[in-house]
VEXNUBA-790667 format. One line per 4 residues: number of its first residue (from 1); their letters; for each residue z, y, x of N, C-alpha, C. Coordinates in pm, 1 decimal. Last residue first. Layout:
! VEXNUBA-790667
NUM	a	Z/Y/X/Z/Y/X/Z/Y/X | ...
***
This chain:
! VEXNUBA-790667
266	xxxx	7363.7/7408.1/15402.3/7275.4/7422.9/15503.0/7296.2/7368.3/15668.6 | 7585.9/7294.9/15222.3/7485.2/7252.8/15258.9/7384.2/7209.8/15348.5 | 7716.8/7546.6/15174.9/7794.4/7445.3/15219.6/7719.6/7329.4/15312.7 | 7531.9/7686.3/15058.4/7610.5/7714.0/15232.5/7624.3/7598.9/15284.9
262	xxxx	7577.6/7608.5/14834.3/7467.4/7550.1/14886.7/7509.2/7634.4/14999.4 | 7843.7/7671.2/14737.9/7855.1/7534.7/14765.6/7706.4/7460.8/14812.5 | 7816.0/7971.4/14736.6/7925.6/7876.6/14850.3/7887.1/7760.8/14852.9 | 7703.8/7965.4/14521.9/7647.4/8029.9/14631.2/7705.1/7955.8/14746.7
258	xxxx	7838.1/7875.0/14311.0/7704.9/7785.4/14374.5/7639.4/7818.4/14475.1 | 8035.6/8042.7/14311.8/8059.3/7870.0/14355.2/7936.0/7794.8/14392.4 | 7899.4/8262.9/14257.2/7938.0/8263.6/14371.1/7997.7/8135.3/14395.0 | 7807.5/8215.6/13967.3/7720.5/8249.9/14080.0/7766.3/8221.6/14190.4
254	xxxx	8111.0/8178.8/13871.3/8034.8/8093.0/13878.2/7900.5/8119.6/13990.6 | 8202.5/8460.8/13889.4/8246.4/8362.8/13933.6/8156.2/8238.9/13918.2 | 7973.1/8582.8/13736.2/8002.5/8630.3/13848.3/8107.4/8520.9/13940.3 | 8050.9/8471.4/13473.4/7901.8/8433.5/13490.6/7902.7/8472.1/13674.3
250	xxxx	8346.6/8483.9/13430.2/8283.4/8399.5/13414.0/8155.0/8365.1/13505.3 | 8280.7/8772.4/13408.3/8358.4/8766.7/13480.6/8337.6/8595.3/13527.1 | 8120.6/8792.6/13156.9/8063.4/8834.6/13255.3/8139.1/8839.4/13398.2 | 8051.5/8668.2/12903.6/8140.1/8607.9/12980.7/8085.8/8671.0/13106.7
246	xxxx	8064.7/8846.9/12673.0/7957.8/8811.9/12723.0/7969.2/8688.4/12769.2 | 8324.4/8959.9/12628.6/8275.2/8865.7/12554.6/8132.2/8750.9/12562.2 | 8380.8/9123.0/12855.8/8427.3/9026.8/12833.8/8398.8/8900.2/12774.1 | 8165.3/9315.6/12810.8/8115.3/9233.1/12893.3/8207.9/9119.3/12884.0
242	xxxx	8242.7/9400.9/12563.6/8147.2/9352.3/12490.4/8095.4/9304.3/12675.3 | 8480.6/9520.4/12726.0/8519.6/9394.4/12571.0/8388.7/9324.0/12528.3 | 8339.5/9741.7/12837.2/8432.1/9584.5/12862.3/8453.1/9502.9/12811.0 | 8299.3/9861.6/12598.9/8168.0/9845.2/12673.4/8227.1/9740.1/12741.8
238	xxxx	8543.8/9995.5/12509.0/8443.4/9900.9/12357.4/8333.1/9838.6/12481.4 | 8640.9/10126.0/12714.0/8660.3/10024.4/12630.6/8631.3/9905.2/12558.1 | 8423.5/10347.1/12698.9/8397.7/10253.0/12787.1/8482.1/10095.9/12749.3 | 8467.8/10492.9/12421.3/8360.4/10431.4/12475.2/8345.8/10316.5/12586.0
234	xxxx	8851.0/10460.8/12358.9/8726.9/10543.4/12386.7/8579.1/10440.8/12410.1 | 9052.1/10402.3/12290.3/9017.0/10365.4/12174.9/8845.3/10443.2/12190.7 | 9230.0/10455.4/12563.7/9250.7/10434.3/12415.5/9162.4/10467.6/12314.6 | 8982.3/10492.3/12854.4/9099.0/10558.7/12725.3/9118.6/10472.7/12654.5
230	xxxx	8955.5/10316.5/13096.3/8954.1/10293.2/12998.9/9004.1/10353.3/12864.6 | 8958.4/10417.0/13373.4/8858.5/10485.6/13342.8/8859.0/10446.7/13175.8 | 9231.0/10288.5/13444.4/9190.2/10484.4/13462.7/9095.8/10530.9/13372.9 | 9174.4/10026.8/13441.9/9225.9/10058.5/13332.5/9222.9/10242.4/13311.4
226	xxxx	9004.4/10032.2/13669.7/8933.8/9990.9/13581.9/8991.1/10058.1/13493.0 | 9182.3/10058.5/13831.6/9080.5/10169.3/13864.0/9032.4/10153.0/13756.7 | 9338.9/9837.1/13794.4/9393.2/9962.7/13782.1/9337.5/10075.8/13769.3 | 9138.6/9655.6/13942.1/9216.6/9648.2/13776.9/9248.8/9740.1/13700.3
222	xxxx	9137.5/9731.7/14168.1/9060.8/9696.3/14119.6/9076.5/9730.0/13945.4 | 9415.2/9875.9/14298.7/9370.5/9724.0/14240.5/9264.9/9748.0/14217.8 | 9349.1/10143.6/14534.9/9432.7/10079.3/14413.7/9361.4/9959.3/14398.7 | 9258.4/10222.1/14781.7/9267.4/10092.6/14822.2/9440.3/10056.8/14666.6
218	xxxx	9130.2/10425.5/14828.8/9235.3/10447.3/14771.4/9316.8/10367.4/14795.9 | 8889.5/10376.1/14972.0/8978.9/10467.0/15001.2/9092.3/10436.4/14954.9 | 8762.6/10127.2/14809.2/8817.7/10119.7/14949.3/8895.7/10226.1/14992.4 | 8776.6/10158.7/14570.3/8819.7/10050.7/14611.2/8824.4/10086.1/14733.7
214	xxxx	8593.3/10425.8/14606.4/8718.5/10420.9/14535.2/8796.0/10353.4/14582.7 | 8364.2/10292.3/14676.6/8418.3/10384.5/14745.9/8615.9/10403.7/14722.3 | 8237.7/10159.0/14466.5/8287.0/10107.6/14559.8/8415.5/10176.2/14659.2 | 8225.7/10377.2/14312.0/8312.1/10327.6/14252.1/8363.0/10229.2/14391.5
210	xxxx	8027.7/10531.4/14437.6/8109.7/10607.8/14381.9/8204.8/10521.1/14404.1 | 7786.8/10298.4/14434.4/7861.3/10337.6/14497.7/7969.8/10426.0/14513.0 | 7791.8/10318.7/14149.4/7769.7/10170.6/14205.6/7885.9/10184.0/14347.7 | 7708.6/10545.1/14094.2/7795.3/10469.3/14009.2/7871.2/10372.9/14110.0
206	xxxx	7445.7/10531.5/14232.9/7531.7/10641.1/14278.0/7655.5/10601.2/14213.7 | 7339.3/10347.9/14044.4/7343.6/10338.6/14213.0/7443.3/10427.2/14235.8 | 7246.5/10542.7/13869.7/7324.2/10344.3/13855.3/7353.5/10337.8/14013.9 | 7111.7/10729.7/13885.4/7307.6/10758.2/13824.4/7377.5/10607.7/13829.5
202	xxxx	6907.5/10611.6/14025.0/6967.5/10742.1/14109.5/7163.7/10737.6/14059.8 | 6820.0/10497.0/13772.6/6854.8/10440.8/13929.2/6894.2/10491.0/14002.3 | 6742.8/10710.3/13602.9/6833.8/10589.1/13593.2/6864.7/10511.6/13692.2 | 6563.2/10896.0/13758.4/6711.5/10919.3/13701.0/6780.3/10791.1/13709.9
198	xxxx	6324.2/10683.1/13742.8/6407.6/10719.9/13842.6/6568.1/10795.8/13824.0 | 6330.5/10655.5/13462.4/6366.8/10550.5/13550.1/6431.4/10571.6/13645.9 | 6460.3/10883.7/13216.4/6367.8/10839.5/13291.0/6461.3/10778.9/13405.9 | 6678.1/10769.8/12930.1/6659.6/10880.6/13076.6/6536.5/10819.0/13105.0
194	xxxx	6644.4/10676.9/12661.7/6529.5/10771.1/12686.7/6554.4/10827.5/12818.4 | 6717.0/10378.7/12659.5/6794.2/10515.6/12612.1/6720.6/10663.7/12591.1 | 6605.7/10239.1/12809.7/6607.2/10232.2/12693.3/6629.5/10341.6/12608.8 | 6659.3/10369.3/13060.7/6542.5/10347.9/12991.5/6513.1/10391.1/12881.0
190	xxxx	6968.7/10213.8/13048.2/6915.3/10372.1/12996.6/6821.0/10471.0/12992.3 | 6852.1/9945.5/13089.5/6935.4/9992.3/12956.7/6913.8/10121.8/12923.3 | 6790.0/9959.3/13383.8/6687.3/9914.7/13226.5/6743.0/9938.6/13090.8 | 7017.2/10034.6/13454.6/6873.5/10135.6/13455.8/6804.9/10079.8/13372.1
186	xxxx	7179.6/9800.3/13421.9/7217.3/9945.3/13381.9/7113.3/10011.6/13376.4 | 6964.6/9617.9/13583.8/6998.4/9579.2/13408.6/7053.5/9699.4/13410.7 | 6990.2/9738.9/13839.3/6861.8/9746.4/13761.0/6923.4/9703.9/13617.6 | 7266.2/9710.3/13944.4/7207.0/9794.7/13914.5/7069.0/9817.7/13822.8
182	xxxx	7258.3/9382.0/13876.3/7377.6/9491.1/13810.4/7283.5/9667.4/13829.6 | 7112.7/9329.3/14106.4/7054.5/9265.1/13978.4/7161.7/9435.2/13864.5 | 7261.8/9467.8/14338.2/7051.8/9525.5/14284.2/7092.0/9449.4/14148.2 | 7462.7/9269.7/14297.2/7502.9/9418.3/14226.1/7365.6/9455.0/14224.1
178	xxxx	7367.5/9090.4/14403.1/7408.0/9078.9/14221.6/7402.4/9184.0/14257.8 | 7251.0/9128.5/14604.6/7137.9/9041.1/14529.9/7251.8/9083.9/14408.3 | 7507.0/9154.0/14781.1/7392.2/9249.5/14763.9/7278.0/9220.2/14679.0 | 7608.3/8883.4/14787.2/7680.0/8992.3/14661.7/7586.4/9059.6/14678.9
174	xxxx	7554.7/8707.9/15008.8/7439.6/8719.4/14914.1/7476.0/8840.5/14775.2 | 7768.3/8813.2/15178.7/7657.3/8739.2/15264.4/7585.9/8797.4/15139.9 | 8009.2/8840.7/15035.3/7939.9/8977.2/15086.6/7799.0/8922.0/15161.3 | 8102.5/8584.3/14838.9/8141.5/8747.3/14825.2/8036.1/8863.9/14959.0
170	xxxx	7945.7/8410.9/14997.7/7925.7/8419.8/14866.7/7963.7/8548.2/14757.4 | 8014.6/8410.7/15242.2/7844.2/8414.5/15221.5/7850.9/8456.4/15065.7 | 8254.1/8358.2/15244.2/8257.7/8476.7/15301.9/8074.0/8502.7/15222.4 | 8275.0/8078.6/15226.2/8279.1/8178.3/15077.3/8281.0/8325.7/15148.7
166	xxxx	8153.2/7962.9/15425.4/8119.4/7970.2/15307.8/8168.6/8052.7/15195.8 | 8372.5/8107.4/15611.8/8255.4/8178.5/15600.5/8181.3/8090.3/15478.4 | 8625.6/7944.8/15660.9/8631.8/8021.6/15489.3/8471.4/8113.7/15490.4 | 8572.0/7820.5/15896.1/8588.1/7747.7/15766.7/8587.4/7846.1/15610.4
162	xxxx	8644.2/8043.2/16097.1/8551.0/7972.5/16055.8/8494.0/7902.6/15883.0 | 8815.8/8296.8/15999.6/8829.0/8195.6/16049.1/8737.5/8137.9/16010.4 | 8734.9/8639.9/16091.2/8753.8/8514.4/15978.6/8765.6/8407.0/16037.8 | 8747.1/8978.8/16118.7/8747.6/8806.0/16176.2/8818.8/8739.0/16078.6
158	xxxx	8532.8/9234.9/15984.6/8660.6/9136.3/15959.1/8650.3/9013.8/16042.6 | 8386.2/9517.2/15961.0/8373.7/9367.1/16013.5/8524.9/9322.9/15974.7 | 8122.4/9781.9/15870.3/8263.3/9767.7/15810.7/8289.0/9590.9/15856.2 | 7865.4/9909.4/16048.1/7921.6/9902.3/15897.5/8090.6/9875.8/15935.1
154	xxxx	7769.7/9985.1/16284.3/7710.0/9991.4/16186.4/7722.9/9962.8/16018.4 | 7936.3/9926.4/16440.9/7862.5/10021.1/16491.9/7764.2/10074.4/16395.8 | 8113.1/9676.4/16476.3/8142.1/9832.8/16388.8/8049.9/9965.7/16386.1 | 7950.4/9525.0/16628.5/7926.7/9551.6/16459.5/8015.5/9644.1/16383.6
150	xxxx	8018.6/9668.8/16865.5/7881.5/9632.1/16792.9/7863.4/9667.1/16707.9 | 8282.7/9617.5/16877.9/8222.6/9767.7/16903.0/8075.8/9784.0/16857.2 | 8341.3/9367.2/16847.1/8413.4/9462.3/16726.2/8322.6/9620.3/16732.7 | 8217.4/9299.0/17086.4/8186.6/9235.4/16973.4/8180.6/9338.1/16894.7
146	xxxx	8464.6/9411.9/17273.0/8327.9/9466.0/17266.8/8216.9/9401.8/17133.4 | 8639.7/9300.3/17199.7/8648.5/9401.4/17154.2/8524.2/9479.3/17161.3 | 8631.3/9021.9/17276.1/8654.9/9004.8/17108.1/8632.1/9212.3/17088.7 | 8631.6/9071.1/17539.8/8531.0/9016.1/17490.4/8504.5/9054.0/17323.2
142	xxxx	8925.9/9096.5/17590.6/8824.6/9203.8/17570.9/8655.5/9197.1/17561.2 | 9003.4/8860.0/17475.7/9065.1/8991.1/17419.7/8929.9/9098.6/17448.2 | 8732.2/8557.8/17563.9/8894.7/8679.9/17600.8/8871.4/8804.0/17512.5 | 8621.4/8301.8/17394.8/8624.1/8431.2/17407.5/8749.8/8539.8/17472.8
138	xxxx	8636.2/8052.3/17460.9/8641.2/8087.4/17576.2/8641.2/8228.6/17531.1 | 8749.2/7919.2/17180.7/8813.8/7968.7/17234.4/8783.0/8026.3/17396.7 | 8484.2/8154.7/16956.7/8572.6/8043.7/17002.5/8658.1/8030.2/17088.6 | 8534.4/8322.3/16643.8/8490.8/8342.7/16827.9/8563.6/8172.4/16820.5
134	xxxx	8400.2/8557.5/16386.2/8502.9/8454.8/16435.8/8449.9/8416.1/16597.2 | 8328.4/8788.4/16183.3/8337.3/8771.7/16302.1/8404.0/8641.5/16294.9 | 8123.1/8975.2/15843.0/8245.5/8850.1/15910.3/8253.0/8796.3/16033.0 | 8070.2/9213.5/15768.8/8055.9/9162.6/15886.8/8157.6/9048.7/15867.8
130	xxxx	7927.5/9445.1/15544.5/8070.2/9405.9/15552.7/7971.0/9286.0/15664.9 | 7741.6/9777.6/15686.1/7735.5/9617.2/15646.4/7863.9/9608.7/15645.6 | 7627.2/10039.2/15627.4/7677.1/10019.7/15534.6/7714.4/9850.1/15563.6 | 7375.6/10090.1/15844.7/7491.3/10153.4/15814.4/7625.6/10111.9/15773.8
126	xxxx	7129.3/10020.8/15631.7/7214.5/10166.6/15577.4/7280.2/10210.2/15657.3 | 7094.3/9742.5/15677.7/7040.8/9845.3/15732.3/7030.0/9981.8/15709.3 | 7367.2/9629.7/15593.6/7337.7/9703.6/15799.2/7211.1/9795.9/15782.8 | 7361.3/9521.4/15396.5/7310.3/9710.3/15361.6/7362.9/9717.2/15567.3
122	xxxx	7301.3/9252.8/15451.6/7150.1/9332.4/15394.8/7190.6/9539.9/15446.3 | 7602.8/9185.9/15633.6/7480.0/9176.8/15519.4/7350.3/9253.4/15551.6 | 7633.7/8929.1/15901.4/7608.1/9058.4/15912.6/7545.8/9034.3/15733.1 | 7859.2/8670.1/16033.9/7712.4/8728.3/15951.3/7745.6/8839.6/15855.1
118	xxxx	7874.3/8571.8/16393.2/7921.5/8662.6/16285.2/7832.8/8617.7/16162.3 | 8034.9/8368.1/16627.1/7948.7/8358.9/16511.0/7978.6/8473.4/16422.5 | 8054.6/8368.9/16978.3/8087.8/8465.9/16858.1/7965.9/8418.3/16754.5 | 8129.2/8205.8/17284.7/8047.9/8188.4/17159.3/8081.8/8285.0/17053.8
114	xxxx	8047.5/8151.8/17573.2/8113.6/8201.0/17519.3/8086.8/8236.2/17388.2 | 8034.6/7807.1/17649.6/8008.1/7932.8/17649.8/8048.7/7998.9/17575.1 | 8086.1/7488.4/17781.8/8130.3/7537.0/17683.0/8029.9/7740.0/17717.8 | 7720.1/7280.4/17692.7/7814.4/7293.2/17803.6/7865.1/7479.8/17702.9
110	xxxx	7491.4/7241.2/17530.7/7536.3/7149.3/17610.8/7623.4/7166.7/17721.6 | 7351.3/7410.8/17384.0/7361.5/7467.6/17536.7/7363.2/7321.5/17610.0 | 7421.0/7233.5/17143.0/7274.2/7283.8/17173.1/7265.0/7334.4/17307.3 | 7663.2/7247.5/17143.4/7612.9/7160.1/17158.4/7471.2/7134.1/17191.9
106	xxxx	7716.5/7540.9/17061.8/7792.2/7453.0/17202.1/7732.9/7335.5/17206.8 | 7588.0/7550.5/16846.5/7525.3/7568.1/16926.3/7607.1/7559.4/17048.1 | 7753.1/7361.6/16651.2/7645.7/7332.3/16661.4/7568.8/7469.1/16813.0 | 7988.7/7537.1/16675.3/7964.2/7356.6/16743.2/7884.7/7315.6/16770.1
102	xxxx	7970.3/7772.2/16538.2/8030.5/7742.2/16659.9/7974.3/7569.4/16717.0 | 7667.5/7694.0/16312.9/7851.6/7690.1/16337.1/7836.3/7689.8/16510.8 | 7433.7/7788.1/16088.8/7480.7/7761.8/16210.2/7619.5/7824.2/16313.3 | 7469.3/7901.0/15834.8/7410.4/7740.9/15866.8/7447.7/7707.9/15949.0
98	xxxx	7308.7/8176.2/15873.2/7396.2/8101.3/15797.9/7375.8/8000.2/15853.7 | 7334.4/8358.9/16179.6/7262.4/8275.1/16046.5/7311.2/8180.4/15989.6 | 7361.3/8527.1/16431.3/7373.5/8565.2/16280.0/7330.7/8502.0/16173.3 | 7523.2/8469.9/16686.3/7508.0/8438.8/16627.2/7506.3/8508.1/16465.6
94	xxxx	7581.8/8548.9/17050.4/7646.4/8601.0/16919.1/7526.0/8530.6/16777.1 | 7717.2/8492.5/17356.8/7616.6/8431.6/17261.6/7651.5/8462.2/17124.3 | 7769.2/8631.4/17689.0/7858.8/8594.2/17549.0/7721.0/8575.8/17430.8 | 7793.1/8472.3/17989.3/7720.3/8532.4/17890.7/7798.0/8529.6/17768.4
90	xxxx	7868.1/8338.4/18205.5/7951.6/8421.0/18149.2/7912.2/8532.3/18049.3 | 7676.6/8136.2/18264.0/7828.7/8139.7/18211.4/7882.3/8174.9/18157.9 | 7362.6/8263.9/18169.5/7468.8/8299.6/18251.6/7608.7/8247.0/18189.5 | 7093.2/8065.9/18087.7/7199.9/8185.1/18064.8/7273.9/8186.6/18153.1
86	xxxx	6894.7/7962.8/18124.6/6887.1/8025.1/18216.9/6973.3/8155.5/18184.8 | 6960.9/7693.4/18007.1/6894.6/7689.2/18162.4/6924.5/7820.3/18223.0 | 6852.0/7774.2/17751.3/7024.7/7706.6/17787.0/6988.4/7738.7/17941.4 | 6593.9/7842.3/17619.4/6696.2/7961.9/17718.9/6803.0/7881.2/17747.0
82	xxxx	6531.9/7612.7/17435.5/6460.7/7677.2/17574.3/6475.1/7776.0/17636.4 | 6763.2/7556.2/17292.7/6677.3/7454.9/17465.3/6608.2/7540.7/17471.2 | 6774.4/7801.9/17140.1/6830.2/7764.0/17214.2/6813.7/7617.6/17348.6 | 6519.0/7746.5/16993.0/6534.1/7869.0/17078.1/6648.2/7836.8/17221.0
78	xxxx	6581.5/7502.0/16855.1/6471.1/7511.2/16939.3/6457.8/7659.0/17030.9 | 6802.5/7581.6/16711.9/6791.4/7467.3/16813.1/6719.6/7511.6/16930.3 | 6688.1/7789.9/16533.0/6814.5/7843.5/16651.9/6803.9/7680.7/16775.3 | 6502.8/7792.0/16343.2/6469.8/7825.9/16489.6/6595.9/7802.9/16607.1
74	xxxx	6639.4/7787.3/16097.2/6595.2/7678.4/16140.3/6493.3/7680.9/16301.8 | 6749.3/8083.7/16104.4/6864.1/7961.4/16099.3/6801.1/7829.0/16168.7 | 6562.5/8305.4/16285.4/6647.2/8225.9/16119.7/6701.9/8078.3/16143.9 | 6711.7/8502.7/16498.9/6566.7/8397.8/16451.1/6664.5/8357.5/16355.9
70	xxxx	6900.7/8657.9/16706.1/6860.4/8741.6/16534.7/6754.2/8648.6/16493.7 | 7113.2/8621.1/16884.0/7027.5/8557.3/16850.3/6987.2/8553.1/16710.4 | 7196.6/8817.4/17175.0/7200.1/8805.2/16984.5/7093.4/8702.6/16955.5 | 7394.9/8787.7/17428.4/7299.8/8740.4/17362.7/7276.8/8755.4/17205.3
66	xxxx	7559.4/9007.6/17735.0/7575.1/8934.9/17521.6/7416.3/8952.4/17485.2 | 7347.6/8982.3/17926.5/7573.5/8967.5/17906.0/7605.9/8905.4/17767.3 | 7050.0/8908.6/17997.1/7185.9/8983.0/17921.4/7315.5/8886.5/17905.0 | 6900.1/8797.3/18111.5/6948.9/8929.9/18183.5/7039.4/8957.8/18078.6
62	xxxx	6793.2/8555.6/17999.1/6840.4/8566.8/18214.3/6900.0/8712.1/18215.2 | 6671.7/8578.7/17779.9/6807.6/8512.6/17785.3/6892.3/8587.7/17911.6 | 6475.9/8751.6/17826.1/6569.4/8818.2/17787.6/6734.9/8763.4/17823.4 | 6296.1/8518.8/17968.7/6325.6/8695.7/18062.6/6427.2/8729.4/18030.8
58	xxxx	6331.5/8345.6/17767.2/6399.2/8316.8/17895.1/6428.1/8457.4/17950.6 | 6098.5/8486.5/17599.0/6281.8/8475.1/17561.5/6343.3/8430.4/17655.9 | 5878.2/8676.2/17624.1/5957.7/8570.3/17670.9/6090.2/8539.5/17635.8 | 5760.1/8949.1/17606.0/5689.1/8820.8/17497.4/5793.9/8705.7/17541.0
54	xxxx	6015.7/9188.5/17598.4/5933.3/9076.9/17658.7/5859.3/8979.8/17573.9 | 6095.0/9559.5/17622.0/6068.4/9442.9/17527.4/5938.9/9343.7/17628.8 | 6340.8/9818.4/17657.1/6265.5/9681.9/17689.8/6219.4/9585.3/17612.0 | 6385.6/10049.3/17373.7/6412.0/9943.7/17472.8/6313.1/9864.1/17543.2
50	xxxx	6250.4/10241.2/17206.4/6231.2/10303.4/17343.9/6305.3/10145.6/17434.6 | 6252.1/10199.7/16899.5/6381.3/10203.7/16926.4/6391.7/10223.3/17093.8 | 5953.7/10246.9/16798.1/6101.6/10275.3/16722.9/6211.6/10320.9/16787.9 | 5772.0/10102.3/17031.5/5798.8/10214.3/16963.2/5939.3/10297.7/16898.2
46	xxxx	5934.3/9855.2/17048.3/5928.5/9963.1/17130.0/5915.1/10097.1/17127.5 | 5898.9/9770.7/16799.5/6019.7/9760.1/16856.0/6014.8/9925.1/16948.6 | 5615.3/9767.2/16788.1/5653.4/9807.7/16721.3/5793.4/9884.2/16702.7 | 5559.7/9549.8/17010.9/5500.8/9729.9/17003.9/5578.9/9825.1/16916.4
42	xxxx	5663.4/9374.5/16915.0/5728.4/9399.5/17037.8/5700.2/9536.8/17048.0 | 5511.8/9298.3/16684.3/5651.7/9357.6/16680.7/5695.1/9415.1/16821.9 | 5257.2/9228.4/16811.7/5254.6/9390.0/16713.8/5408.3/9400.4/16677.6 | 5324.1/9008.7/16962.1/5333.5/9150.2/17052.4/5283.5/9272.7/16969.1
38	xxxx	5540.6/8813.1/16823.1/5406.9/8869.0/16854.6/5393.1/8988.5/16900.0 | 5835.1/8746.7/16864.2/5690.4/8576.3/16851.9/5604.3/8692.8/16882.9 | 6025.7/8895.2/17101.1/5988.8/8836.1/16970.4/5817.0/8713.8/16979.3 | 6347.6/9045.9/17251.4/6190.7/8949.2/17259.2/6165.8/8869.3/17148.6
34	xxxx	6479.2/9262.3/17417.9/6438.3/9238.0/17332.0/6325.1/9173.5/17364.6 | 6717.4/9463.6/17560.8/6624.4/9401.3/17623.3/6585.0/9265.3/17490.3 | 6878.5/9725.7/17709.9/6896.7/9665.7/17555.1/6731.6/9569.8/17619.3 | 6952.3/9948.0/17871.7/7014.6/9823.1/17846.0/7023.6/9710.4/17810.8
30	xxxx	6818.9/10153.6/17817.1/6741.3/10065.9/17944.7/6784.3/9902.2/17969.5 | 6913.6/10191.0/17599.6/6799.9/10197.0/17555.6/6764.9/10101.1/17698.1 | 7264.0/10204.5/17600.6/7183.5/10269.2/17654.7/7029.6/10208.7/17632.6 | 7570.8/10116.4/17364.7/7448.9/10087.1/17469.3/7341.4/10158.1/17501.5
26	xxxx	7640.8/10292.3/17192.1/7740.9/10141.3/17211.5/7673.9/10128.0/17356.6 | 7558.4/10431.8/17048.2/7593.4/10494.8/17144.8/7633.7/10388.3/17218.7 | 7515.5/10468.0/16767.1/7671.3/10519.1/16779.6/7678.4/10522.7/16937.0 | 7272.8/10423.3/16744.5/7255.7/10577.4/16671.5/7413.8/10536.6/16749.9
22	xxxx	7220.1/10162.9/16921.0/7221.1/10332.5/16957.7/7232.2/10406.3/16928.5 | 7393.3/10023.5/16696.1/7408.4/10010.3/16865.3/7376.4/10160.7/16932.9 | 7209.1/10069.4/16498.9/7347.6/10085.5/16528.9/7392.8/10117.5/16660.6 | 6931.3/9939.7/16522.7/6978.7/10094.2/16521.5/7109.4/10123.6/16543.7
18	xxxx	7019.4/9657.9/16598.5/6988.9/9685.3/16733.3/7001.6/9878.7/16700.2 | 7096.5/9567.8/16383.9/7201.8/9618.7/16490.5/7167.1/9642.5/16576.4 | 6832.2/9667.4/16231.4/7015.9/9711.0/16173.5/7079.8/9706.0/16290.0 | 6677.4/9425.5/16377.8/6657.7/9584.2/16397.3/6770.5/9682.9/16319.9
14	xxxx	6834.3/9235.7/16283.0/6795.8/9230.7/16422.9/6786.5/9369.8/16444.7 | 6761.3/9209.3/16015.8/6886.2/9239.1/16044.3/6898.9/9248.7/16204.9 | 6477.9/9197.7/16000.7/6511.5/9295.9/15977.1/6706.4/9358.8/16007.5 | 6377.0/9045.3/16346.6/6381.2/9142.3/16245.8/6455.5/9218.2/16162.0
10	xxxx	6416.0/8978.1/16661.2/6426.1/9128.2/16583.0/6390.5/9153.8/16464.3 | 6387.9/8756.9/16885.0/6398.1/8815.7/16698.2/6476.8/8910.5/16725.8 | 6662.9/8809.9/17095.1/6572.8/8718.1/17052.0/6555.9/8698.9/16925.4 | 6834.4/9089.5/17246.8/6814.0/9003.8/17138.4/6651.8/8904.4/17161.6
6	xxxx	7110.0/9204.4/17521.8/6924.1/9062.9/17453.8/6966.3/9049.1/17302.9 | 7252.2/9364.6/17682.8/7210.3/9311.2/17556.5/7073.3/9257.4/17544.5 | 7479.9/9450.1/17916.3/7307.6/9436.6/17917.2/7324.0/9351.7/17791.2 | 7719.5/9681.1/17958.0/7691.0/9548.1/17956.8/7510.0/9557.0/17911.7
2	xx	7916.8/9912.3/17932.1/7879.8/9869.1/18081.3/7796.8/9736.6/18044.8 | 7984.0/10123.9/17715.0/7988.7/9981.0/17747.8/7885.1/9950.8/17856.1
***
């Protein structure tokens, strides 16, 4: 890819796509042009990952093609007036924070640009992220593909239509917080049991992921994978019935309405 990249912020999901990008190759190191609040990250950056790095965010805005704008949600205004001036038209502006919509930063430039809202999870920094994409309409075809080349660069993306990213936040934005919770209660159980800890986090995790895996290769129901592992009248059986009863399907649906409905919010 022939194009010059800025980020503004770099942390931790900042530095996920900025490793991506080069462990797959997407972009060249002379390419890549980065700027943060203090110059022990900029060192730090530099160190790590060999790109350009500016104390300025205008420097970065002025030279890149596609803009990331990796600051937290309640920075994006104020970042944005003070690079609008000195983007390029034909810059493409990519977005990773909850909260903030297509509209709201066409409005913040104050004139149309080319806009991509994604949000990236937690395991980018594995590698491992689900990605939700959407664009507006100055994005062209091959705009939408260099995007796709990014964040495939480091996990697994989908375009979404705007409007359903509240519940996009609620299945893969914050799900990395239940399943750690899901993994640790299994390890605290077989603790209990007498494995040692680390064991127990090594066979809960590895579970965790095993099973994910499943769901996606095989791409059977869910349900179906479930009923495989359920003999007649065996152990795991009796272990569903006593999450059924819990209300643990219940307690997982509910988390995620309140997850969605403070999105909704922000």
């Amino acid at each position: 890819m022939n194009k010059k990249i800025g980020f503004i912020g770099c942390g931790n999901m900042g530095k996920a796509i900025l490793g991506g990008i080069l462990n797959s190759k997407v972009a060249k190191t002379e390419d890549i042009f980065v700027s943060a609040s203090t110059e022990k990250s900029l060192n730090t950056i530099k160190d790590n990952f060999g790109v350009n790095v500016y104390c300025s965010n205008s420097k970065v805005a002025e030279k890149a093609d596609i803009l990331i704008l990796a600051v937290k949600p309640n920075m994006y205004e104020k970042v944005i007036l003070e690079i609008k001036d000195v983007v390029d038209d034909n810059a493409i502006i990519v977005t990773i924070a909850a909260g903030v919509t297509i509209e709201n930063v066409e409005e913040w430039f104050g004139r149309k640009l080319k806009v991509t809202r994604t949000m990236p999870n937690t395991p980018a920094q594995v590698g491992e992220a689900m990605t939700a994409i959407c664009f507006n309409e100055k994005m062209l075809e091959e705009d939408k593909q260099i995007i796709f080349g990014i964040f495939g660069s480091f996990g697994k993306y989908e375009e979404l239509e705007e409007k359903y990213f509240h519940g996009f936040i609620a299945v893969a934005g914050s799900s990395p917080a239940y399943v750690f919770m899901f993994i640790e209660a299994m390890a605290d159980a077989a603790v209990q049991m007498g494995i040692p800890r680390k064991k127990a986090y090594s066979f809960a995790a590895q579970s965790v992921l095993g099973s994910a895996k499943m769901v996606l290769d095989t791409e059977i129901h869910p349900g179906q994978l479930k009923d495989m592992v359920c003999s007649p009248g065996g152990t795991t059986i009796d272990a569903v019935i006593e999450l059924e009863n819990r209300g643990f399907r219940a307690a997982v649906a509910s988390a995620m309405k309140i997850c969605e409905e403070k999105s909704k919010k922000l």
